[in-house]
C-alpha positions in Angstrom: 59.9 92.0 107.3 63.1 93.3 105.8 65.0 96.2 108.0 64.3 99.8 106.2 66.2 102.8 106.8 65.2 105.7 107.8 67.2 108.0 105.8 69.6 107.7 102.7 73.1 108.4 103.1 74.7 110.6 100.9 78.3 110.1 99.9 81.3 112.0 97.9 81.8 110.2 94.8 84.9 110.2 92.6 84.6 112.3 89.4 85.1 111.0 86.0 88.6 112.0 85.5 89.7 111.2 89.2 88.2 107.5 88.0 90.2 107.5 84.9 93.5 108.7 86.3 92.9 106.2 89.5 92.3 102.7 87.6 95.4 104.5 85.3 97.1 104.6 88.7 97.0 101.3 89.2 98.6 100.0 85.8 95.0 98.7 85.1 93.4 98.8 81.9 89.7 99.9 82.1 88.8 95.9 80.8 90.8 94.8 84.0 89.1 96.8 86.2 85.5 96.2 84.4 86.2 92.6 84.8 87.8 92.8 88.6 84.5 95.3 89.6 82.1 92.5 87.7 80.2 95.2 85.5 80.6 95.8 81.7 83.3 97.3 80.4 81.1 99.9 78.3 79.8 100.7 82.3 83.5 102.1 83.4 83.6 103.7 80.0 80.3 105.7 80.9 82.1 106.6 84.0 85.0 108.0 83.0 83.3 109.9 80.5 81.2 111.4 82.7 78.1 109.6 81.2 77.0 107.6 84.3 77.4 108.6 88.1 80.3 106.8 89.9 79.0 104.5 92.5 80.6 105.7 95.6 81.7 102.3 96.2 84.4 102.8 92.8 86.2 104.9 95.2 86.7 102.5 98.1 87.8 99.3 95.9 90.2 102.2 93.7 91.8 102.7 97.6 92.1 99.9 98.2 93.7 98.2 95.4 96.9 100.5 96.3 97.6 98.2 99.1 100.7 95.9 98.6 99.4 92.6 96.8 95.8 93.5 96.5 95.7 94.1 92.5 96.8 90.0 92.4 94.4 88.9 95.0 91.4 91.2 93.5 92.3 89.6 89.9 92.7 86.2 91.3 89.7 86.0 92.9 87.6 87.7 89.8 89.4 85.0 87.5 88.2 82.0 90.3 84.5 83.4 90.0 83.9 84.7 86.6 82.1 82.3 84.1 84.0 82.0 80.8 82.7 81.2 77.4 84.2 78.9 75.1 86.3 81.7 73.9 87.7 83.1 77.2 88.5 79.4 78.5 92.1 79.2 77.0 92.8 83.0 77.9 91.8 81.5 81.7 93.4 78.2 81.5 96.6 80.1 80.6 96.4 82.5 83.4 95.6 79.7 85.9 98.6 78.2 84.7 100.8 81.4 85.2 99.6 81.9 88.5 100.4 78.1 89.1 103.8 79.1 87.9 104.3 81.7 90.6 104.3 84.7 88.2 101.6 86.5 89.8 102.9 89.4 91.9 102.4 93.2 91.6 105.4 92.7 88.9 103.5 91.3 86.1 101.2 94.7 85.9 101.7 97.2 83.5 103.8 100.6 84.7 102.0 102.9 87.0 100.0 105.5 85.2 99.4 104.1 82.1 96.0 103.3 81.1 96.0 100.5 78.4 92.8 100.9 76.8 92.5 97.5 74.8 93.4 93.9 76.8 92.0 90.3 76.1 90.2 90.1 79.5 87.3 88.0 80.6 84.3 90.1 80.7 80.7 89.2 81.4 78.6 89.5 78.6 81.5 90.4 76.2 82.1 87.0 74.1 
């Protein structure tokens, strides 16, 4: 028998624009962070309209990709688990090799605060 709770916990969430202006924070575009958070990209769109509720768990990863390195490992790792199709496989097979090539360090993103809207990343279901 699975272990219920007994109550619900209820949590702060982020806000649409505090979303936006956090994944903007990061140098991200919302397609990196779609694809780094494993849901669709028109998902994070919904959020930071204000269309969907924020999962409180948004916040936490946003936090935490601040920390010194973590953007690289949190791409990395999305890259090494995401399934591409036949037309993401050379975008892949060139970042592999890049990150082979040592470029892969909080250099290669974008300047802080800028949100790039439109990048040719790896999303689920987007092929």
């Amino acid at each position: 028998m699975p272990l219920q709770m007994s109550r619900r916990w209820n949590y702060r969430r982020l806000n649409a624009l505090q979303t936006r202006d956090r994944i903007a924070g990061l140098g991200w575009s919302v397609q990196r962070f779609a694809f780094v958070y494993g849901v669709p990209l028109q998902r994070v769109r919904d959020w930071i309209s204000g269309k969907e509720d924020i999962p409180h768990l948004v916040g936490l990863i946003l936090r935490l990709l601040k920390l010194p390195g973590a953007r690289t490992v949190a791409y990395e790792y999305a890259l090494s688990v995401a399934e591409a199709t036949e037309r993401q496989a050379a975008f892949v097979a060139d970042v592999e090799r890049r990150r082979l090539a040592g470029e892969f360090d909080d250099q290669w993103e974008s300047e802080p605060g800028v949100l790039i809207e439109e990048e040719a990343i790896p999303t689920r279901g987007n092929g």
